[in-house]
C-alpha positions in Angstrom: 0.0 0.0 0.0 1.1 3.5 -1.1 2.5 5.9 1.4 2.2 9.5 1.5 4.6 12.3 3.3 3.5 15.4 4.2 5.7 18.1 4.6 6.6 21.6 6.1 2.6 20.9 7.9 2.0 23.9 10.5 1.8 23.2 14.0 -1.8 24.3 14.9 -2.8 22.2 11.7 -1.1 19.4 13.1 -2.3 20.1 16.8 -5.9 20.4 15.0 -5.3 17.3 13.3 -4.9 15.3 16.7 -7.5 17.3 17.8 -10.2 16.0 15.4 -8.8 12.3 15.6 -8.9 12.8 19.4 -12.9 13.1 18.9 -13.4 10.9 16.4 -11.6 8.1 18.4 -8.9 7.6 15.9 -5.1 7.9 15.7 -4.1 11.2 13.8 -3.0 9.1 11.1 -6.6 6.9 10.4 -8.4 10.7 10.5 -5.9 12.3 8.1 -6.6 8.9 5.7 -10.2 9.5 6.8 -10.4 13.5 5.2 -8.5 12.4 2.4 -11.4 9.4 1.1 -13.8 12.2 1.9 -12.2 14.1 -0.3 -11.5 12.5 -3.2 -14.2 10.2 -3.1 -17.4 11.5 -2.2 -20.0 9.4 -0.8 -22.6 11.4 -2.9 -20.3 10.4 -6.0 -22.2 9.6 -9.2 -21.5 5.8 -10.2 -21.5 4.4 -14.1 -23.6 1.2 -12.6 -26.2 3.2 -10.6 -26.5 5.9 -13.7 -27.6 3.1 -16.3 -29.9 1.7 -14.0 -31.4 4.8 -13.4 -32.0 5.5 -17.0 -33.0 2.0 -18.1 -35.7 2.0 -15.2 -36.7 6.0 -16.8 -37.2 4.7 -20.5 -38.7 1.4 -19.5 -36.0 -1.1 -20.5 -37.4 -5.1 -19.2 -35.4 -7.8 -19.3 -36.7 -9.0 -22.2 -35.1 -6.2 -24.0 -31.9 -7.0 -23.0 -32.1 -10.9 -23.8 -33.4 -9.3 -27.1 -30.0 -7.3 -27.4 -27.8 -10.2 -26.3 -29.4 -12.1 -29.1 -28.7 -9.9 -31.7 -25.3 -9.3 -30.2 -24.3 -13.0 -31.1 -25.2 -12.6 -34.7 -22.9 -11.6 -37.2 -24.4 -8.2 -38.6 -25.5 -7.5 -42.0 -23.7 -5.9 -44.4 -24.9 -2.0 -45.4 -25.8 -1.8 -49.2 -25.8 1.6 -51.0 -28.0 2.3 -54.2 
């Protein structure tokens, strides 16, 4: 697992760093891993998954459209004629 230094930190942001693990019932190190998820992965974060199922259950897609498509996927297509 990855490790990360952090350098030249101030002393009141560490002190308030030990502060807010102190209240959270953590080690400074779990609550500065802790504001670091939060940050850069929010729990309100949009997911690919959650989106499609959202829109398939908005335009009505069943299950037996998508047996439908995985049928059709299986077959070679046809070739597009012009004229």
């Amino acid at each position: 697992m990855p490790a990360v230094t952090i350098r030249n930190l101030s002393d009141a942001t560490h002190r308030a760093l030990k502060v807010r693990a102190a209240q959270h019932n953590r080690s400074t190190e779990a609550e500065m891993r802790a504001i670091l998820e939060a940050a850069v992965r929010p729990e309100g974060a949009l997911r690919l998954g959650t989106a499609l199922a959202e829109m398939s259950r908005t335009i009505g897609l069943t299950n037996a459209d998508v047996e439908a498509l995985e049928q059709s996927r299986d077959r070679p297509a046809e070739p597009l004629r012009f004229g």
